[in-house]
C-alpha positions in Angstrom: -7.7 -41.4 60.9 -10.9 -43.0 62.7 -11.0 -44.1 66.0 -12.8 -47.5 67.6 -15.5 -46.5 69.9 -17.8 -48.9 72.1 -20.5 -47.5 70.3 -19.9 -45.2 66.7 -17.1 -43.7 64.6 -15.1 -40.7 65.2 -13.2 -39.7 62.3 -10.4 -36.9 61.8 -10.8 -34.9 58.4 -7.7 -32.8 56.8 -9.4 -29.5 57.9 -9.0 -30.4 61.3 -12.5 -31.4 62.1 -13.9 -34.7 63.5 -17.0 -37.1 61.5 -19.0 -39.1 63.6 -21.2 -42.1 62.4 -22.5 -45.1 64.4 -24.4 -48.2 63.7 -28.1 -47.5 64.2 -31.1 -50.2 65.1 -31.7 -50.1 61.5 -27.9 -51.9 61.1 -27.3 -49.0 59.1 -24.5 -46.4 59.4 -26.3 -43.0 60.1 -23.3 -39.7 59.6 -23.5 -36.6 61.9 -25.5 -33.5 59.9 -22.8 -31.8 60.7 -18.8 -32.0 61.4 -17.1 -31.1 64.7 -14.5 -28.6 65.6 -13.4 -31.0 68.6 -13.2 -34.5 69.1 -15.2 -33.6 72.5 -18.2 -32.3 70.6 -18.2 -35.5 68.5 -18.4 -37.7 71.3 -21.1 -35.6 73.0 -23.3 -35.9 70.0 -22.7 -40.0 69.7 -23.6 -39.8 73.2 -27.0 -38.4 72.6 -27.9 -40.3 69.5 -27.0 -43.6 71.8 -29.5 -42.1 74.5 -32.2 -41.8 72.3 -31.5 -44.7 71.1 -32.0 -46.2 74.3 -35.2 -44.4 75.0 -37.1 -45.9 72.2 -37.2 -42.6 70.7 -35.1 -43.0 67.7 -35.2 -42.1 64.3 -32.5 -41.6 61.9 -30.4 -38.4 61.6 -31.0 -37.2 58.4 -34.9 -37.9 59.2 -34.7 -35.7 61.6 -33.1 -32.7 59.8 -35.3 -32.9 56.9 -38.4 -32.9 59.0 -36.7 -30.2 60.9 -36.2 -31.2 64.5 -32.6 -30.4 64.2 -32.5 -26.5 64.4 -29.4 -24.4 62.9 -27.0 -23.3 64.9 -27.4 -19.6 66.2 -24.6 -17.4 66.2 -25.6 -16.6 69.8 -25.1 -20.1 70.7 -21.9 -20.4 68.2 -20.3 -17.4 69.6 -19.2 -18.4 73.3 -18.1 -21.5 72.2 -16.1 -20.1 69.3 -14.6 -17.5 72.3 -13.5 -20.5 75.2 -11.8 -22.6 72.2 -10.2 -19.8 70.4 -6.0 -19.6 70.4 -3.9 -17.8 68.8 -0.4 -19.5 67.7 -1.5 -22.4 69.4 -1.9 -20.0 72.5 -5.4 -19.1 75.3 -6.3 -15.7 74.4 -5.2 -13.4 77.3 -7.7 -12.1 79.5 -7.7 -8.4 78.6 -8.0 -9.6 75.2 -11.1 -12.1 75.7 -12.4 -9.4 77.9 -12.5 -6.9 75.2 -14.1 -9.7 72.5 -16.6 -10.4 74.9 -17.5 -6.0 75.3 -17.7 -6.2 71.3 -19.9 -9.2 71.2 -22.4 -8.0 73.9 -22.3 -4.0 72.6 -22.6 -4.1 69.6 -22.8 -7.7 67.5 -25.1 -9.9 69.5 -28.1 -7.1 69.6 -28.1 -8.2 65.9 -26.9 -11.1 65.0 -27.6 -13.3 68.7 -31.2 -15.4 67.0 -29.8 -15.3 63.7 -28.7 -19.0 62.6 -25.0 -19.2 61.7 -26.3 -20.1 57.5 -28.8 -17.6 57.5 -26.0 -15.2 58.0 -25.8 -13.0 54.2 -23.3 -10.2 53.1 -26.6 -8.0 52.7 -27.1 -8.4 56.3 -23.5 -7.8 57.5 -23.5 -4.8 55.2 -26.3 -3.2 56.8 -25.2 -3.9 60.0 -21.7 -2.1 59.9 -23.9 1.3 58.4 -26.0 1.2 61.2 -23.0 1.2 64.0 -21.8 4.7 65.0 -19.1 6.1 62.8 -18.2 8.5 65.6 -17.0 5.8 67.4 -14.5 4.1 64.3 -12.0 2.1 66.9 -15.3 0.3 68.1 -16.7 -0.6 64.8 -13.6 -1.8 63.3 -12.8 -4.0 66.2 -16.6 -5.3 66.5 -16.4 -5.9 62.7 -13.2 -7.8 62.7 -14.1 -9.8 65.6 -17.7 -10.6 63.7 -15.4 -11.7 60.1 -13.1 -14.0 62.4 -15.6 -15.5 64.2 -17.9 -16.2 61.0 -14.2 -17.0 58.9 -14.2 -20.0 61.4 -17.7 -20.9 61.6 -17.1 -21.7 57.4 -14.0 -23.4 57.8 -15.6 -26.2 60.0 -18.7 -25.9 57.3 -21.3 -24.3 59.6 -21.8 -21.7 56.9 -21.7 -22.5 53.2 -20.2 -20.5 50.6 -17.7 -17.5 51.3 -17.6 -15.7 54.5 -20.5 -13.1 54.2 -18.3 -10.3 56.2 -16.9 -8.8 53.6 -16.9 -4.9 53.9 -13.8 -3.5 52.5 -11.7 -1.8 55.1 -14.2 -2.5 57.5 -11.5 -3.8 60.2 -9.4 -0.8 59.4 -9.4 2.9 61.3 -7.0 5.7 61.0 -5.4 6.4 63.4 -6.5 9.0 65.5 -3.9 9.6 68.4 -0.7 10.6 66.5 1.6 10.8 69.8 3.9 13.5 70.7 7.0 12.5 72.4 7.5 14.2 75.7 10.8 16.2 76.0 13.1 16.2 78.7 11.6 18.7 80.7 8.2 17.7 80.2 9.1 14.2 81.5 10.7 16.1 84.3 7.7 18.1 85.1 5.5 15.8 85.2 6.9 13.2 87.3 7.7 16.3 89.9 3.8 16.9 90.1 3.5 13.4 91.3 3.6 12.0 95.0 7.2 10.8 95.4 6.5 7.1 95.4 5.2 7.6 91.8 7.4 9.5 90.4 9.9 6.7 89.2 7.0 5.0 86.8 6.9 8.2 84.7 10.7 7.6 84.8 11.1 3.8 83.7 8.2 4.4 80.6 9.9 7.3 79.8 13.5 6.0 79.3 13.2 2.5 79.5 10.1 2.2 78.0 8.1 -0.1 79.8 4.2 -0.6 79.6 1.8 0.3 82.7 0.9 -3.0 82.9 5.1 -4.0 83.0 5.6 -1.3 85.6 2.7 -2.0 88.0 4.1 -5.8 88.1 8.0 -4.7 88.6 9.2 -6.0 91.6 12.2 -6.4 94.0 13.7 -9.5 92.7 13.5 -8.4 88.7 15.6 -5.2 89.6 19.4 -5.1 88.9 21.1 -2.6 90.4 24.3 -3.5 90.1 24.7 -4.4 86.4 21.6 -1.9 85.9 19.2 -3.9 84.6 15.3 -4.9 84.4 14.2 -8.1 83.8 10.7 -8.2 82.4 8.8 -11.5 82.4 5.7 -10.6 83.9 2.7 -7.5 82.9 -0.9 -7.6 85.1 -3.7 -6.3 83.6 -7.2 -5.6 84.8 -10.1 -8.4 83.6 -13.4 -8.6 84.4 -14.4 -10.9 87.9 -16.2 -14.2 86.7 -18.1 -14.2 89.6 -18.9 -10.6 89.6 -19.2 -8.9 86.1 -19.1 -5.8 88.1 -16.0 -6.0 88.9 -12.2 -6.1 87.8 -9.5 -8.3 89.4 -6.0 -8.2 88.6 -4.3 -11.0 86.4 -0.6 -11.4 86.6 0.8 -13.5 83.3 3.5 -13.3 81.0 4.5 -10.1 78.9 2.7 -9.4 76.1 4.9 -11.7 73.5 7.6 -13.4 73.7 9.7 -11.0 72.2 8.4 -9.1 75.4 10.2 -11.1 77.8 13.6 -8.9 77.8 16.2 -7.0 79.8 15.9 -3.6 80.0 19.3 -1.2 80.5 18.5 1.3 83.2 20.1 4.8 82.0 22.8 6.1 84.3 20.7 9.5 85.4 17.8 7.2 86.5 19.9 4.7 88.4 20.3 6.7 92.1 16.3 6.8 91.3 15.4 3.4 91.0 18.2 2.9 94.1 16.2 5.8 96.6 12.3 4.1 95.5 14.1 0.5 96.2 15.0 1.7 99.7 11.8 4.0 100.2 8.6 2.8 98.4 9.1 -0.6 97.6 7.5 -4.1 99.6 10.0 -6.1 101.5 10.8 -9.5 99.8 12.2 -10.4 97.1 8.4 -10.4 95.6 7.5 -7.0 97.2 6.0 -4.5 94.5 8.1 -1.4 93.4 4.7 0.2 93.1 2.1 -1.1 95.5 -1.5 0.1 96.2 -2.6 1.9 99.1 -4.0 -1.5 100.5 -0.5 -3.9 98.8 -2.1 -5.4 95.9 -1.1 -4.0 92.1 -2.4 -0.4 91.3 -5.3 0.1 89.6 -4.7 2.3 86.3 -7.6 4.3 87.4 -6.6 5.0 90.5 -3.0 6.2 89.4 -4.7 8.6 87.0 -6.9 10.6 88.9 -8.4 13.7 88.1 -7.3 16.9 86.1 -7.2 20.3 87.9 -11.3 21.9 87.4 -10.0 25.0 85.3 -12.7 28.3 85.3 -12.9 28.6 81.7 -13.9 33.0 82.2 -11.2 33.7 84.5 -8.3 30.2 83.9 -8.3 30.2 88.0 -8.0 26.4 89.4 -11.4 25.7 90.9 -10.4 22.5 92.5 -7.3 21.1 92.4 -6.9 17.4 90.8 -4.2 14.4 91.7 -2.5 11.8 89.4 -1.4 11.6 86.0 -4.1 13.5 85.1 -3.1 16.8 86.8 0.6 15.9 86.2 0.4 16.0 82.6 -2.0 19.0 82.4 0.0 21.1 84.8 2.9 20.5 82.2 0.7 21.2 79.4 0.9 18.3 77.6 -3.0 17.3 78.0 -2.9 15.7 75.0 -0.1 12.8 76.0 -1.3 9.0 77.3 0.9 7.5 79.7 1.9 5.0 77.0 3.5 8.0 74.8 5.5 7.8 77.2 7.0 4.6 75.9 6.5 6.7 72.0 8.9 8.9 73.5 11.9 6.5 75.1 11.8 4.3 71.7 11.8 7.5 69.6 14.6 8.8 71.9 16.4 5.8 71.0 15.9 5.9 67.5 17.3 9.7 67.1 20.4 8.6 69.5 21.0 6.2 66.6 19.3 2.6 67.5 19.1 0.3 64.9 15.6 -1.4 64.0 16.9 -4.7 65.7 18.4 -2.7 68.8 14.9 -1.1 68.9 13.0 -4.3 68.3 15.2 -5.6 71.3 14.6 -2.8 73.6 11.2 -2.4 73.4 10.3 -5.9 73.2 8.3 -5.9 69.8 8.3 -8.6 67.5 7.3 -6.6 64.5 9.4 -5.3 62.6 7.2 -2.8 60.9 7.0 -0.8 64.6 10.9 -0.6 64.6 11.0 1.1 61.0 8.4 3.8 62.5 10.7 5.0 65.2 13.8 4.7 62.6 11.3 7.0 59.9 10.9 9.7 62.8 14.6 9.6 63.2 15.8 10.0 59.5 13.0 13.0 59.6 15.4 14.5 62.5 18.6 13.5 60.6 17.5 15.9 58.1 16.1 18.5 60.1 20.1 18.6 61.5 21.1 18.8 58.0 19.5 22.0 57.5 20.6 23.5 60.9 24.5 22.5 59.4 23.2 24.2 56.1 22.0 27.5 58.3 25.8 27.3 60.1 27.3 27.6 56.9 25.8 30.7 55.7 23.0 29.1 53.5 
C-alpha cells in the first residue's frame, strides 16, 4: 500500500518493510538502495535526500552507491537499533532480558564483529568466531551465538544481508545442562530457613512450597496476600537492570510476571499459613502496598544482599574461621551447597508432581506456559511411582 507524501513515496512490502522513492530535479523517480524496517526510517531517509536536494548538493541515489559514498551498514551500527525495536509476540523485551543481550553483545560479539559491514558478514567468519570463544564458559557462548544468529536472521529478512543467514554452527545455541537440581527435603527446607534472621525465613518457605521465583517473592506485598481463603495472587516480579544514567549501577524494575501464564493464584499450604500470618504482623510494611520483604533502607531486596556469604571453613582442621550470613551460610550449614535458591521452586513443583499433580495442575501452579516443563516434574514422579513399586515388591517377600 503506498502512502502520499508532500515530497516522495513510502511504500509497504509483504515482508513488512517500507520502499521509499521521490521525484528528483531530474523529474525522475530515484528508489531507496535499500528497504526499511520502519516506516520512521523511511521518512528519515526522504528527509535527507530532500535536504540535499535543497543544498544544491544532489546527485542521484544509485550514483551515489556505485561511486561508493553510501557505506554498508556495520553491524555495530545495526546492532542497537536491532536491540530498541526488537519484541517478542508483539511484546518490549523486558529489562533483565535486554540487559543480558546487551552483556553478550559488548563481551563477547562486538569485539569482533562491531566494524564489520552487515554483507560482509560470511559463515567462514561466524565459524571462526564461535572456536575462538571460551568453551569453558558453554552458557555464555551459546547465548552470545544465538543472540548473533537472531540478530543477523533479521538483518536478512529486511535484505541487509543477501543470501542465507551466515550463522549457521550446528548446535551452536545449544548447552547441556549443567546444574541438574536436587530437590530439598523437608528437613533441609527446615534447616535452612532456621539459619536465617526471622524476617527471612518465610521466602525460603513460599519458594519451597508455593513455588514462587525470587524476583515474585521480593515484590509480594500486603495487598496480594489472602489469608483468609489462603491465597497469593501474583501479578507483579522486580528484577535488577542496569541504571541508564549510571551503567555502574542496578536499579530495581517492577513489571509484570514473567508470562502470562505467570499471572496466577497460588494455594498457601495449611503448615505455612500461621507463618505467612506471624511475618504479616511482624516484618511486613504498613499499607496495603507495604513489602512482605523489605530492605534494610524500604526499597526491594537486592539478591546479593539476601545471599551473603558462606561460613570461611579451615580446610586442615574443618573449624569455622569466620562465620558467614544469608542464604549462603544457610544452605551450607545444611549441607546442601550445591542447591540455588530457585531449586527451591525444583523442589515445591517436584513435590507436587510425586503428591500426584497433573501436567495441567502443574502448569497452573507454577505458572509455566510450556508444557514440556510440566512433563519433567511428571517424569521424576513416574521414576518415584516405581521406586514405591519395588519397596511394595520388598514387603512381599520379593
Amino acid at each position: 500500500m503506498a502512502t502520499r507524501r508532500g515530497f516522495g513515496n513510502l511504500r509497504k512490502l509483504p515482508s513488512g518493510n517500507w520502499q521509499a522513492r521521490y521525484t528528483g530535479p531530474d523529474s525522475a523517480w530515484h528508489n531507496a538502495p535499500i528497504t526499511f524496517r520502519t516506516k520512521a526510517d523511511a521518512e528519515g531517509w526522504l528527509g535527507a535526500e530532500r535536504k540535499l536536494i535543497s543544498s544544491e548538493m544532489w546527485t542521484p541515489p544509485a550514483a551515489r552507491k556505485a561511486a561508493g559514498k553510501i557505506r554498508p551498514m556495520t553491524f555495530g551500527e545495526y546492532a542497537p537499533v536491532w536491540l530498541r525495536g526488537r519484541k517478542v509476540k508483539g511484546e518490549p523485551l523486558k529489562p533483565k532480558t535486554k540487559d543480558g543481550y546487551r552483556d553478550s553483545l559488548d563481551l563477547h560479539i562486538l569485539p569482533t564483529f562491531e566494524d564489520v559491514a552487515l554483507r560482509s558478514i560470511t559463515r567462514e567468519m561466524v565459524d571462526d568466531w564461535y572456536e575462538r570463544m571460551d568453551p569453558t564458559f558453554p552458557t555464555a557462548r551459546a547465548r552470545a551465538y544465538a543472540l548473533l544468529r537472531t540478530i543477523l536472521g533479521t538483518a536478512v529478512e529486511h535484505d541487509l544481508i543477501d543470501g542465507a543467514n551466515p550463522a549457521r554452527v550446528r548446535g551452536g545455541g545449544s548447552v547441556k545442562r549443567k546444574h541438574d537440581p536436587r530437590p530439598a527435603t523437608p528437613a533441609e527446607v527446615a534447616s535452612i530457613a532456621a539459619e536465617l534472621p526471622e524476617h527471612r525465613r518465610l521466602m525460603i518457605g513460599l519458594a519451597a512450597w508455593c513455588g514462587l521465583r525470587y524476583g515474585e517473592i521480593t515484590e509480594l506485598r500486603r495487598k496480594d496476600i489472602d489469608v483468609k481463603n489462603k491465597e497469593i495472587r501474583l501479578r507483579r516480579g522486580v528484577t535488577w537492570v542496569r541504571d541508564p544514567e549510571n551503567p555502574g549501577r542496578y536499579i530495581a524494575v517492577v513489571g509484570d510476571v514473567k508470562s502470562d501464564a505467570g499471572q496466577r493464584e497460588v494455594p498457601i499450604p495449611p503448615h505455612l499459613v500461621t507463618a505467612v500470618r506471624e511475618h504479616l504482623l511482624e516484618h511486613t510494611q504498613p499499607g496495603k502496598d507495604g513489602l512482605l520483604f523489605p530492605a534494610r533502607g524500604g526499597g526491594h531486596l537486592r539478591g546479593t544482599v539476601f545471599n551473603g556469604e558462606a561460613d570461611d571453613i579451615d580446610p586442615d582442621t574443618d573449624e569455622v574461621v569466620r562465620r558467614g550470613w544469608g542464604w549462603y551460610a544457610a544452605r551450607q550449614r545444611a549441607d546442601r551447597p550445591d542447591l540455588h535458591f530457585h531449586d527451591l521452586r525444583h523442589t515445591a513443583l517436584s513435590r507436587l508432581a510425586e503428591a500426584g499433580a497433573t501436567a495441567a495442575e502443574l502448569l497452573a501452579f507454577g505458572g509455566h506456559s510450556d508444557a514440556a516443563v510440566a512433563m519433567r516434574y511428571q517424569h521424576a514422579a513416574s521414576e518415584r511411582l516405581h521406586d514405591l513399586a519395588g519397596r511394595l515388591s520388598k514387603m512381599a517377600g520379593n
